[in-house]
N, C-alpha and C positions, 0 to 999 in steps of 0.2 A: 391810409384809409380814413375818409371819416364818418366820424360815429353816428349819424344818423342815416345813413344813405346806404340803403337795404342791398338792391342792384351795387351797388361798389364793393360795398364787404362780400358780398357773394362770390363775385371775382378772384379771393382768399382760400373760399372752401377748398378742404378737400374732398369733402364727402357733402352730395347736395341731395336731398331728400324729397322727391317728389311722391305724391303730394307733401306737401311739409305735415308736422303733425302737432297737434295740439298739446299745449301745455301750459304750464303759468310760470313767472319769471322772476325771480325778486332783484330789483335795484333798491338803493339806498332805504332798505331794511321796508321794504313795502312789496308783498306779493301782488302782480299783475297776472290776471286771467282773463279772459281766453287771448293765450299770446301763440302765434305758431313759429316749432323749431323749423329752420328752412336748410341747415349746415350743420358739419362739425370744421374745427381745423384742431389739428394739434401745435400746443404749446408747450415749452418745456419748463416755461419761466411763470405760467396761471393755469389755472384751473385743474391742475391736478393731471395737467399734461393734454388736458381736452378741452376746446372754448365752444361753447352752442353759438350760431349765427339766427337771433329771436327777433320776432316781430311782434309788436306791440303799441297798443294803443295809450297814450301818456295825454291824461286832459289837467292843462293847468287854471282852467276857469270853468265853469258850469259849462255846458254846450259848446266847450271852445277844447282844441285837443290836436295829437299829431301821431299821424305812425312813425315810430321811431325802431330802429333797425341796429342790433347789438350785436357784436360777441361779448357774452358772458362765460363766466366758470359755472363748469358742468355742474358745483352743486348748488349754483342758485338754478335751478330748473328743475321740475318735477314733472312729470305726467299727470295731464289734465283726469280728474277723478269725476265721474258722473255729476257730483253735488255741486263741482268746481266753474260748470259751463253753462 
């Protein structure tokens, strides 16, 4: 799989969620919101046995940025809270 390519990691799921649903995602100790969960798959070796398959918006420059397409462990993800979106 690779790691930015939404459509591929999809491919993985087991469980696909439509519509996907909103939430915020934390990578390297930085919470991203509004990101949406679009999967699960299980793992036995991360996440606590569950990985979310999350989409999210990553801007490495002012104006400039990419959707980037993860499985993460289930407790970097939280449900998006009213204040959050």
């Amino acid at each position: 799989m690779q790691w930015d390519d939404l459509e591929q990691a999809l491919d993985d799921a087991e469980r696909v969620l439509e519509p996907p649903r909103p939430v915020r995602v934390q990578w390297s100790s930085e919470w991203h919101a509004p990101a949406l969960l679009h999967g699960w798959q299980r793992d036995e070796h991360r996440g606590g046995g569950w990985l979310g398959c999350v989409e999210y918006y990553r801007q490495f420059a002012p104006g400039s940025g990419y959707a980037v397409g993860r499985w993460t462990p289930v407790w970097n993800i939280q449900p998006l809270l009213g204040r959050d979106q």
